[in-house]
N, C-alpha and C positions, 0 to 999 in steps of 0.2 A: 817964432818957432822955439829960442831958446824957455823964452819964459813961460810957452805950452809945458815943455820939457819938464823943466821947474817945478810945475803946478805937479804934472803927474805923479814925479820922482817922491816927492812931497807927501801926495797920498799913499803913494804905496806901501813909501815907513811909517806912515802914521796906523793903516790898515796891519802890517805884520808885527808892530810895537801893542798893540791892542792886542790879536790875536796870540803872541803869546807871551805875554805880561800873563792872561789867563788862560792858556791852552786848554782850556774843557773843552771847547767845541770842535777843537782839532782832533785832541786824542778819541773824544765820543764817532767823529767821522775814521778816524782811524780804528776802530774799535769795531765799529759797525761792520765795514767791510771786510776784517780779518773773521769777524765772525760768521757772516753770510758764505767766506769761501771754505769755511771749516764744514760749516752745513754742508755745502754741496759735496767737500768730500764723504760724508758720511754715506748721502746720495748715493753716488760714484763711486767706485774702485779706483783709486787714484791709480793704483798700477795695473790697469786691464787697460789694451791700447785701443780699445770701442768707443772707449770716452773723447777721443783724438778730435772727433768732429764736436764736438759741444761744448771745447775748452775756449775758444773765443767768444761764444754767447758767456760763459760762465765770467770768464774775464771780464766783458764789459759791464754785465750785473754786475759786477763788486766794484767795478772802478765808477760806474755813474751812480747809482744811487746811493751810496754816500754823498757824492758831488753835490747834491738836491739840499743836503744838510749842511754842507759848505755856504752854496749859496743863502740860503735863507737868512745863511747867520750873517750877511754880506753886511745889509743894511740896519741890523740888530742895535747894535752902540746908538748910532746915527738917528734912529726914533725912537730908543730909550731918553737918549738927552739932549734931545734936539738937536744936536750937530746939525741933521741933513739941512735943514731949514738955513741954516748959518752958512752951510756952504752954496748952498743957490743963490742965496743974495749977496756973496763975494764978485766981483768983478772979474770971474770966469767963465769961458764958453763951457757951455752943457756941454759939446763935446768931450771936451777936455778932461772934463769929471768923469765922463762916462769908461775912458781910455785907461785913467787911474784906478777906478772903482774895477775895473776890465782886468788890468791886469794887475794888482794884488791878489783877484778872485784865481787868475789861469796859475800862477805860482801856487799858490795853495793846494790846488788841486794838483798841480804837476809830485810834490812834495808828495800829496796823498797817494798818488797813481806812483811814485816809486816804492813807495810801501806796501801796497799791497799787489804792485808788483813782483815784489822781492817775495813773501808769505806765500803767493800763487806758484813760483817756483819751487818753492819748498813743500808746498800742500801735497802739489801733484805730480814731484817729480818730473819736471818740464828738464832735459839737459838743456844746460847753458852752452850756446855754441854764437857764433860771431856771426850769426843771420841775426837774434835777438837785438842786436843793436838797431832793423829797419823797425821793428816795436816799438820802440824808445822813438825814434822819429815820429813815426804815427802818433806816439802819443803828442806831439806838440800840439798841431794843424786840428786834431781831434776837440784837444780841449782848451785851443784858442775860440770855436765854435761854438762847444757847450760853456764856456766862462762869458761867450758875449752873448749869445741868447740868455744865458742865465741870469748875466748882471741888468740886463733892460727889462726881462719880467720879473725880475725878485725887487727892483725898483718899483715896477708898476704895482704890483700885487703886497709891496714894504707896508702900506697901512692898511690894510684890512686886517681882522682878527683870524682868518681864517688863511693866512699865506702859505701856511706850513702843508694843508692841503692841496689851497689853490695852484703853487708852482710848479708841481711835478704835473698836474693835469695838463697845465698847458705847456709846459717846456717840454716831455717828450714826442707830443706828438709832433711839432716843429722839430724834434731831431732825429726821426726816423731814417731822411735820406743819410745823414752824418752816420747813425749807427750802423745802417748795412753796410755803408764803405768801411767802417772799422771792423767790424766782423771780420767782412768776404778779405779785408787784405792782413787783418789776423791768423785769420785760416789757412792763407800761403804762407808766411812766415813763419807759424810754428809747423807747418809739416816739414821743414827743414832744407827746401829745397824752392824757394820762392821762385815764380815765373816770371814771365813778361808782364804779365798783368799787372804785378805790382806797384811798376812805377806810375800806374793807370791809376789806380786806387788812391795812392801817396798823392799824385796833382788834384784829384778831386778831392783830398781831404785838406787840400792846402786852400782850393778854391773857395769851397765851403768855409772853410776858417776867415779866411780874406769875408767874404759875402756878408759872413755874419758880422764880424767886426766893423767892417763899413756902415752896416745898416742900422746897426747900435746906437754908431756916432751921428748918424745924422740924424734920428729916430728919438734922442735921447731927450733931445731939450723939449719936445711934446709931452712922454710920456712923465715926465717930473711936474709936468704945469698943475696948477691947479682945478 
């Protein structure tokens, strides 16, 4: 177990020492999303309160699909210079790779989701009030989900030439159930007055995180075979 630890720990600095040694692909995901929520203000009346019901689809467009460009660029290094090859044939469980590759991917994105977090308050004049902290929660469980679907298809789909289209086709429809629980308990949280329901939504988005992350790990040492 320690030297699971180990292996992960390992990846993880190796993954964030890569990504910003050259930060393109971070700022470009950061980039992306500020831009797409600028759009939608344009859209929208940021200060008409009509828009109240559409600010959590709006939210989660800017926070996933940049995500899609996160991932992609997951296994990028790794088949430019053969890394990934080198690390298969290390004397580590596939699982183990997948946990580390898993969660470098869910830190990056968490990093990215408080950026354009933070931009989404400012776009739309969202007030800041001490319900926004169940947000910040959501967002773990959320994209503990979308980092472990994303790292076992962006693995599956790493050598094709066409990945950059193939992932998004098939990672969101696999995250549909995951996106209506972030919405619908979005949508109690910014009205400023969360319900019962919330806590309903929050165990389903933890479940769902759990679900996917398990099925990753076991799923993982197939989907890398040759």
């Amino acid at each position: 177990m320690r030297r699971d630890a180990k292996v992960i720990l390992l990846l993880i600095i190796k993954d964030l020492k890569l990504e910003f040694r050259s930060p393109r692909a971070f700022l470009t995901t950061g980039f992306f999303a500020v831009t797409t929520l600028v759009m939608f203000s344009f859209a929208f009346d940021p200060g008409d309160p009509g828009i109240n019901p559409a600010l959590p689809g709006i939210l989660w467009v800017a926070l996933l699909f940049p995500g899609v460009i996160q991932l992609n660029n997951s296994f990028r290094t790794e088949q430019e210079n053969d890394i990934f090859m080198g690390l298969l044939l290390t004397p580590v469980d596939r699982g183990t790779f997948f946990l580390g590759k898993c969660s470098s991917n869910f830190l990056l994105l968490l990093l990215t989701d408080l950026m354009v977090f933070t931009s989404f308050l400012l776009v739309f004049n969202v007030p800041v009030t001490t319900t926004l902290f169940w947000l910040l929660l959501l967002f773990l469980p959320v994209n503990l989900a979308f980092s472990s679907a994303g790292t076992i298809l962006a693995g599956m789909v790493s050598r094709l030439s066409s990945r950059e289209v193939l992932l998004p086709v098939i990672l969101f429809p696999i995250m549909v159930p995951v996106l209506i629980i972030a919405v619908n308990a979005t949508g109690e949280i910014l009205s400023g007055t969360p319900g019962d329901t919330l806590s309903g939504w929050l165990k389903m988005a933890a479940a769902a995180g759990l679900i996917f992350c398990g099925a990753g790990y076991l799923l993982f040492e197939y989907v890398v075979e040759d």
